[in-house]
N, C-alpha and C positions, 0 to 999 in steps of 0.2 A: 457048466459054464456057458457062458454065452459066446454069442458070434457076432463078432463084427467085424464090418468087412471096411475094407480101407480099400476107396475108389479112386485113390491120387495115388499116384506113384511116389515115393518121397525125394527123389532127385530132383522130381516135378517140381514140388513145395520147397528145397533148396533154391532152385534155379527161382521162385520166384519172391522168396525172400531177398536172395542176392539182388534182384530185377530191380528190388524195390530200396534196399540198401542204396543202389546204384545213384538208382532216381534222389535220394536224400542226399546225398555226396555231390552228386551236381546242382543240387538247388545252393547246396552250401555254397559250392565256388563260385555261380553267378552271384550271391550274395556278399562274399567276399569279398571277389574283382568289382560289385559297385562299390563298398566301403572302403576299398581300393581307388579307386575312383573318386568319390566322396571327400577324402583324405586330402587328395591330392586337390583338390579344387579346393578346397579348405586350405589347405598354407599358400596356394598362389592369393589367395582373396588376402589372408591375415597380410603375408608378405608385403602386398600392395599399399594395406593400409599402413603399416610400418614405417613406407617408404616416403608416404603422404604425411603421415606425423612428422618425421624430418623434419619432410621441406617444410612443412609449418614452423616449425621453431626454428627453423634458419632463417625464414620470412619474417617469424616474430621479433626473430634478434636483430637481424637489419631493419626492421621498425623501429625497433628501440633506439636502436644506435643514430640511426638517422633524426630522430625524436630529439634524442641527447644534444646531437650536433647543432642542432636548429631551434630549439627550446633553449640552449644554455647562453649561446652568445646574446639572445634578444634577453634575455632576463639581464646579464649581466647588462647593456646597454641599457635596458629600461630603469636600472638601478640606478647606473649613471644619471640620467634624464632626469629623475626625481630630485637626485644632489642639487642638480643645475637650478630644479623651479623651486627646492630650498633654498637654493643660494638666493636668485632672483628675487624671490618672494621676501627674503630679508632684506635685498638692496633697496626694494620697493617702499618696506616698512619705513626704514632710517630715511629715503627722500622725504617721504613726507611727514616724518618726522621734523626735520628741517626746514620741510617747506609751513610747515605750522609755526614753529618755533620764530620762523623767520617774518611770516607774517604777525603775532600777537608780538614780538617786538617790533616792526613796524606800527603797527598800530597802539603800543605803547608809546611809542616816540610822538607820535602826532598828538594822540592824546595830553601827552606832559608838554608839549609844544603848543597845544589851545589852553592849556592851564597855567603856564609860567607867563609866555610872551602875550597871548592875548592873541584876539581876533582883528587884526591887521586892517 
């Protein structure tokens, strides 16, 4: 048989597996406690934006609504206003309607007044 000799002790080579077990165990937990870390600065950010989304649609809805309030009365007014330059605009028409009418009978009349009676 042969001979080999074993120069480590094997406690030796336990104690430095463990050493190194160790070392792996603690890289974990500093890796952890950041992803721990990480997490947590991760929901105050999401949180934040949440919070901002809100207030935006509470901004957007009090735009709206102010929109509403301010857009509806001048529509319905300007609605009116058009009634009134309908109305006008037809009271306009009939005046001069009238006022033509009342002119080419005038001017009828003179007319049948140089043709009946004569040039005076």
């Amino acid at each position: 048989m042969s001979n080999i000799q074993i120069e480590s002790d094997i406690k030796e080579i336990l104690n430095r597996i463990e050493k190194r077990f160790d070392k792996v165990d603690e890289k974990f937990e500093k890796l952890d406690n950041k992803l721990d870390h990480l997490e947590n600065k991760l929901d105050g950010k999401i949180d934040q934006l949440d919070k901002n989304f809100n207030d935006m649609n509470l901004r957007l809805a009090k735009v709206e609504t102010k929109l509403d309030e301010g857009i509806t009365p001048k529509l319905d007014t300007l609605g009116e206003q058009i009634k009134e330059i309908k109305g006008s605009q037809q009271a306009q028409i009939w005046t001069l309607i009238g006022i033509l009418i009342t002119a080419v009978g005038g001017f009828i009349v003179a007319v049948g007044r140089l043709v009946f009676v004569g040039n005076p």
